[in-house]
Residue frames as a rotation matrix with the C-alpha (Angstrom) as fourth column:
UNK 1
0.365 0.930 0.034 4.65
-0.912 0.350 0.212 4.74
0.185 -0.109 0.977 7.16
UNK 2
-0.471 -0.851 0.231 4.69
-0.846 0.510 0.157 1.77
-0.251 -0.121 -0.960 8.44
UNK 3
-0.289 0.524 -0.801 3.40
-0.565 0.583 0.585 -1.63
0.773 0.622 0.127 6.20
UNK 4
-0.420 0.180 0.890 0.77
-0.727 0.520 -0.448 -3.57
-0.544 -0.835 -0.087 7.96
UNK 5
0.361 0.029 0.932 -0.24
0.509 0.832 -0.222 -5.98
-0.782 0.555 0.285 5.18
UNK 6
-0.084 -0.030 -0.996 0.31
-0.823 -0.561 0.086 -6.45
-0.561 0.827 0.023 1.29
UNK 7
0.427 0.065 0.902 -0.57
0.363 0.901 -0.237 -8.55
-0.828 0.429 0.361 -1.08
UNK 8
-0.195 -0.816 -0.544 1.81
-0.614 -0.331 0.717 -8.82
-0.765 0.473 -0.437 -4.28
UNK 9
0.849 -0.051 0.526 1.60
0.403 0.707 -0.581 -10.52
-0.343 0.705 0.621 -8.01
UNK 10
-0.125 -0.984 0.125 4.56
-0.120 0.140 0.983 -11.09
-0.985 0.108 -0.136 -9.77
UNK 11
0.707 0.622 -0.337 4.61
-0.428 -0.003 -0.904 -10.79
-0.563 0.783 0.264 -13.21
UNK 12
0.752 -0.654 -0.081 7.94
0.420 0.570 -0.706 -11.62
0.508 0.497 0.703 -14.18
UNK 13
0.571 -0.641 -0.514 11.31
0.821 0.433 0.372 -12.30
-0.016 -0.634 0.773 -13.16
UNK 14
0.908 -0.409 0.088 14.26
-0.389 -0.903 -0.181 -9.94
0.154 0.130 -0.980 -12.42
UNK 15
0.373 -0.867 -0.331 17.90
0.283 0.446 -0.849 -10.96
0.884 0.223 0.411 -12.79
UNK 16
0.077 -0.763 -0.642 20.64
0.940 -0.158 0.301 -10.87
-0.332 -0.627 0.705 -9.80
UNK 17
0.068 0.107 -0.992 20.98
0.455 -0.888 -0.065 -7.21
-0.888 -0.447 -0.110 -9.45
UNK 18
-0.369 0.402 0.838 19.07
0.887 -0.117 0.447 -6.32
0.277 0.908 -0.313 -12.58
UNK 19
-0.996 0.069 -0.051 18.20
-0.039 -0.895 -0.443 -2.54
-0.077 -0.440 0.895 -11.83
UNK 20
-0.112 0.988 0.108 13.90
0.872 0.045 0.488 -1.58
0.477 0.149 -0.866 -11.35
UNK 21
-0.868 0.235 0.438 12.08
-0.360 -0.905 -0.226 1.33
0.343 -0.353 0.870 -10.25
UNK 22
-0.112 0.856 -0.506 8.85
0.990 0.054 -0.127 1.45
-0.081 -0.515 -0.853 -7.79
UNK 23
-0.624 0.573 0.532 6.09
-0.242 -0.789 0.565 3.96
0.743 0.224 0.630 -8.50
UNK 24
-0.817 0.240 -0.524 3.86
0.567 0.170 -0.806 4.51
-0.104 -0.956 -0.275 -5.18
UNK 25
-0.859 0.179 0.480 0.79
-0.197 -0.980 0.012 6.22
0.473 -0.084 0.877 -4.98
UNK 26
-0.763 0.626 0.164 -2.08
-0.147 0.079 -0.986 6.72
-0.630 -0.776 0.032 -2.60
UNK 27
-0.829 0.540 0.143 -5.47
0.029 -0.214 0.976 5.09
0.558 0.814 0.162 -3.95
UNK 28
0.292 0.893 0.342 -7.15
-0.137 -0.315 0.939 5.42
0.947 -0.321 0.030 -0.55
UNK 29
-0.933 -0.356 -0.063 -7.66
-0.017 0.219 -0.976 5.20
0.361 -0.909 -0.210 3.18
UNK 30
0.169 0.917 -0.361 -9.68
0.504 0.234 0.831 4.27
0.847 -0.322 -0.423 5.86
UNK 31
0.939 0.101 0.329 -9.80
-0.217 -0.569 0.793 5.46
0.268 -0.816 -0.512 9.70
UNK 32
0.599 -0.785 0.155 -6.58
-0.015 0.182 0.983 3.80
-0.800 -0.592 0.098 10.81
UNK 33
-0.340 -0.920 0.193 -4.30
0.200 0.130 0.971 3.13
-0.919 0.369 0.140 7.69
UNK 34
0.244 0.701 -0.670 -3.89
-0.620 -0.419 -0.663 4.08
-0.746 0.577 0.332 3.47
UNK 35
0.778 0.456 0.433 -4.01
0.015 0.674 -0.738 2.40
-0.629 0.581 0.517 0.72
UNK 36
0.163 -0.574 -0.802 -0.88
-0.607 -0.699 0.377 2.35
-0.777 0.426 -0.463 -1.62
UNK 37
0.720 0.325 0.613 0.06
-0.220 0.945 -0.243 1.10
-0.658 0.040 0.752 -4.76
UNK 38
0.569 -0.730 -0.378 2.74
-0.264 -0.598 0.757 -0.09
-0.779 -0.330 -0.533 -6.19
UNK 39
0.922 -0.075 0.381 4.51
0.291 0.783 -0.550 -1.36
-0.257 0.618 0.743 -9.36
UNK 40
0.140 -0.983 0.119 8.04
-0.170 0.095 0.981 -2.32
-0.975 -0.157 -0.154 -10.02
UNK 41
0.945 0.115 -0.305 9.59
-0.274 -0.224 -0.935 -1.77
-0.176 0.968 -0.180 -13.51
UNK 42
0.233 -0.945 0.231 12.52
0.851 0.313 0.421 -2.95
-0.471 0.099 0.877 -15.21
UNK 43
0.492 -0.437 -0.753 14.80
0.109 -0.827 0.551 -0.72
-0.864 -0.353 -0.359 -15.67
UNK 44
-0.188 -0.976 0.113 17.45
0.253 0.063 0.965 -1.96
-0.949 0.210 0.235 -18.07
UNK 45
-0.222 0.270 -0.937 17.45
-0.926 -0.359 0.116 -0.88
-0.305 0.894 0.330 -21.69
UNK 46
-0.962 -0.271 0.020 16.32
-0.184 0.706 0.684 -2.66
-0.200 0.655 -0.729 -24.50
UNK 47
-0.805 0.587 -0.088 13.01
0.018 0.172 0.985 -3.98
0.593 0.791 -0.149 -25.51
UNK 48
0.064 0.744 -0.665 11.42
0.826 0.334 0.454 -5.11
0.560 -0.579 -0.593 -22.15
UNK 49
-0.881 -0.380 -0.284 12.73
0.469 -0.616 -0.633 -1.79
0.066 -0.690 0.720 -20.30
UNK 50
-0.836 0.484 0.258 10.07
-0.511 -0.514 -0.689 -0.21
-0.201 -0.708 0.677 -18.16
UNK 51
0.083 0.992 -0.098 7.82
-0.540 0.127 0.832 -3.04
0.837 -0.017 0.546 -17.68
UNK 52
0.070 0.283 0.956 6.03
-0.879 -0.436 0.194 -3.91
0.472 -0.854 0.218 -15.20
UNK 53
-0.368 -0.537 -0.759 7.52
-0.320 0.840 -0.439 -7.06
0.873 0.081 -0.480 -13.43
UNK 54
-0.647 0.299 -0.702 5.55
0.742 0.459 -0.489 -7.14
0.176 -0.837 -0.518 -9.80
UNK 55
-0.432 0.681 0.591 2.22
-0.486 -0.728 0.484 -4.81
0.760 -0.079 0.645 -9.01
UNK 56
-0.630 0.085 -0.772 1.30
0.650 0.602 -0.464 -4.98
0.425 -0.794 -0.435 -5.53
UNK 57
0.384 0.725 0.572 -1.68
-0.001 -0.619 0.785 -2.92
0.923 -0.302 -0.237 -2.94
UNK 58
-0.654 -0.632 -0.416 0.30
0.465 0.099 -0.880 -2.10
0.597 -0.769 0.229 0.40
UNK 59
0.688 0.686 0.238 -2.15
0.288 -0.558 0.778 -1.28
0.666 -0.467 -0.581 3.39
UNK 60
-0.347 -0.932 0.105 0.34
0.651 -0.320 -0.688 1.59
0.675 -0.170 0.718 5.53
UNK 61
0.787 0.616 0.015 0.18
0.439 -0.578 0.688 3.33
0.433 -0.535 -0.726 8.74
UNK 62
-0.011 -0.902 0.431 1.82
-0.157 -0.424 -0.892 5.97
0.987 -0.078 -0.137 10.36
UNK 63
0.690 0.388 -0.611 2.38
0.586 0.194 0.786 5.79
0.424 -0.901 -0.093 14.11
UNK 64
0.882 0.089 0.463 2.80
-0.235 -0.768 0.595 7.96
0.409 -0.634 -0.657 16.94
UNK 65
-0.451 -0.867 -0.214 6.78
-0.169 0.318 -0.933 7.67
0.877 -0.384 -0.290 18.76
UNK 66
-0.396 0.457 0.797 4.24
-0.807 -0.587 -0.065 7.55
0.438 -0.669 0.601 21.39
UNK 67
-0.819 0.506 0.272 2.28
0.540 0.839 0.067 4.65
-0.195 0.202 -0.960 20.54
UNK 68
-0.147 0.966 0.213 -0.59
0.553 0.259 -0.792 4.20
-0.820 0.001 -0.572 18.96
UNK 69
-0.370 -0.226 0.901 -1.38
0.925 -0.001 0.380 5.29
-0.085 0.974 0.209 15.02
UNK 70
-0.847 -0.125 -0.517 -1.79
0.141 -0.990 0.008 8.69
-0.512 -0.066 0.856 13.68
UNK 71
-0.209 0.789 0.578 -4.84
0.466 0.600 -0.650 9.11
-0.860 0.133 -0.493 11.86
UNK 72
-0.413 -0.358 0.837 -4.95
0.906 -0.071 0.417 9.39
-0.090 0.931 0.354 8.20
UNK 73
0.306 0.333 0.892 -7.00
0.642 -0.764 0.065 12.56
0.703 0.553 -0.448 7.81
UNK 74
0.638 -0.417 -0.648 -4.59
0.328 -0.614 0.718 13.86
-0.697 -0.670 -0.255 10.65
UNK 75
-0.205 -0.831 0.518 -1.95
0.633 0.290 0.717 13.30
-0.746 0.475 0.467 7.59
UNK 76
0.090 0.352 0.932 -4.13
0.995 -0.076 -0.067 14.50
0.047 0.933 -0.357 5.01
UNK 77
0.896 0.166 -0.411 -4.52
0.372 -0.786 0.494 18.02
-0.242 -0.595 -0.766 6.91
UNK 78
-0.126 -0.975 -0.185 -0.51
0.363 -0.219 0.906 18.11
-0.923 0.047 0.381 6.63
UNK 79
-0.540 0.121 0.833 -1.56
0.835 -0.052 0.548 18.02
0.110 0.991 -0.073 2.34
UNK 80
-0.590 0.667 -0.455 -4.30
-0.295 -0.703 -0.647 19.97
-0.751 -0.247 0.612 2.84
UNK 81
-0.821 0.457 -0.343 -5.97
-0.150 0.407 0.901 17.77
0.551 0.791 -0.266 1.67
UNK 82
-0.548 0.809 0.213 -9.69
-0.328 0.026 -0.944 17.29
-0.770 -0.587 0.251 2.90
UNK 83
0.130 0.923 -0.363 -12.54
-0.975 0.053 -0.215 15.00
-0.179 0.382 0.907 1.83
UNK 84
0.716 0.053 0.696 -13.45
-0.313 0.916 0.252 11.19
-0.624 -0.398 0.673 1.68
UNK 85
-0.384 -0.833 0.398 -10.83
0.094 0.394 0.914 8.41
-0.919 0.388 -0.073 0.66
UNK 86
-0.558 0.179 -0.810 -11.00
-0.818 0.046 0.573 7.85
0.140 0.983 0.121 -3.64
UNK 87
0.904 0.403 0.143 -13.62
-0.357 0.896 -0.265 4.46
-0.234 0.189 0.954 -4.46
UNK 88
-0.617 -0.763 -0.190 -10.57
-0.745 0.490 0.452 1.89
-0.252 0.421 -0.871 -4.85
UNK 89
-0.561 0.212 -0.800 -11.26
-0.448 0.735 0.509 -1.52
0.696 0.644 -0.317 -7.04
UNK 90
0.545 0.788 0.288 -14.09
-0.708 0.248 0.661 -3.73
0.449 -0.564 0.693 -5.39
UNK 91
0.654 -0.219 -0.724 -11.53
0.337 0.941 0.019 -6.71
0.678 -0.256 0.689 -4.73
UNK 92
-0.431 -0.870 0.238 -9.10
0.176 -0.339 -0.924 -3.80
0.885 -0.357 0.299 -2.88
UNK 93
-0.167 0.481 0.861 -11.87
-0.900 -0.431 0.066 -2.63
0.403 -0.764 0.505 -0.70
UNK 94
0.644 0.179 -0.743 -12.55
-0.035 0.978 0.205 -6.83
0.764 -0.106 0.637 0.08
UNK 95
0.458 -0.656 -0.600 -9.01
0.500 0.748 -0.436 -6.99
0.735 -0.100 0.671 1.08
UNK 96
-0.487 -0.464 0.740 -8.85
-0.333 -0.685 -0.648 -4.11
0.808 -0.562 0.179 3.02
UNK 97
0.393 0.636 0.664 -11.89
-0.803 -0.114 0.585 -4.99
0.447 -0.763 0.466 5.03
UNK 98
0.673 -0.120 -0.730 -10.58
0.267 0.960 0.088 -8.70
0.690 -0.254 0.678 5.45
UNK 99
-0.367 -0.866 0.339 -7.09
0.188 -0.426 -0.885 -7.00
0.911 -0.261 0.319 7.22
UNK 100
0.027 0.488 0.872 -9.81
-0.891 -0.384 0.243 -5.17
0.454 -0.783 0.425 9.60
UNK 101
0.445 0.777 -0.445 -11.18
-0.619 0.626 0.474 -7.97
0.648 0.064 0.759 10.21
UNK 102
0.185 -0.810 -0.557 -8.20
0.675 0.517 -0.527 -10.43
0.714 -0.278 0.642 10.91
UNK 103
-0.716 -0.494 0.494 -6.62
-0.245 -0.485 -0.840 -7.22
0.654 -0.722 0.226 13.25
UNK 104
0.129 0.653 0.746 -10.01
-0.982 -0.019 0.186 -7.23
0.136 -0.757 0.639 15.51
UNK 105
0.563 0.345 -0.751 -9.72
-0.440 0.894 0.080 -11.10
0.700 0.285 0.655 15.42
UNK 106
-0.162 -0.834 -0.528 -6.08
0.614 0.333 -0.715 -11.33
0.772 -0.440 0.458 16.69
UNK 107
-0.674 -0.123 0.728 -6.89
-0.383 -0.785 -0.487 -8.46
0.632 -0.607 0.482 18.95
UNK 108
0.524 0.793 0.312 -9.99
-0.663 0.149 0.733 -10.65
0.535 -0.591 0.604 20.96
UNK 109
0.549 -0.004 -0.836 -7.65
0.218 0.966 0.139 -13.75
0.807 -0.258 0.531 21.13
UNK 110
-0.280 -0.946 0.164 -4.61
0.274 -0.243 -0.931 -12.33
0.920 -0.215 0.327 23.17
């Protein structure tokens, strides 16, 4: 896939190559791209190990070597998966539409 927005919070810091892990998972899609989210953990031992230092919502599409994007429930099909995206948070579904939005925007001016 390839990221067309994201928005990120940062919770705390990570040292100069301080190790972390990223958990990913799908919490939805629309017609052109899905939803993913992510959160980065610290790794190292000790007290703070495996918390969560940055939690971010990544909107991802795949796309054609052709041009032009694959559609998600072309993807899903691959899963076998079938049926509508999950309900994500009301402020994700905001920020997804806003993305739309903004893409049709830049797409009149050009």
């Amino acid at each position: 896939p390839v990221i067309a927005a994201e928005t990120m919070r940062f919770r705390r810091s990570l040292h100069l190559f301080e190790k972390f892990t990223i958990n990913t998972r799908v919490i939805g899609w629309d017609d052109k791209a899905f939803l993913l989210e992510q959160r980065f953990f610290r790794a190292s031992r000790g007290a703070k190990a495996n918390e969560v230092v940055a939690e971010g919502i990544v909107r991802a599409r795949f796309l054609k070597k052709s041009g032009g994007v694959i559609a998600p429930e072309v993807i899903l099909g691959f899963a076998k998966w079938s049926g509508p995206s999950p309900d994500v948070d009301e402020w994700i579904a905001t920020w997804n539409a806003a993305q739309n939005l903004s893409r049709e925007t830049l797409q009149t001016q050009t």
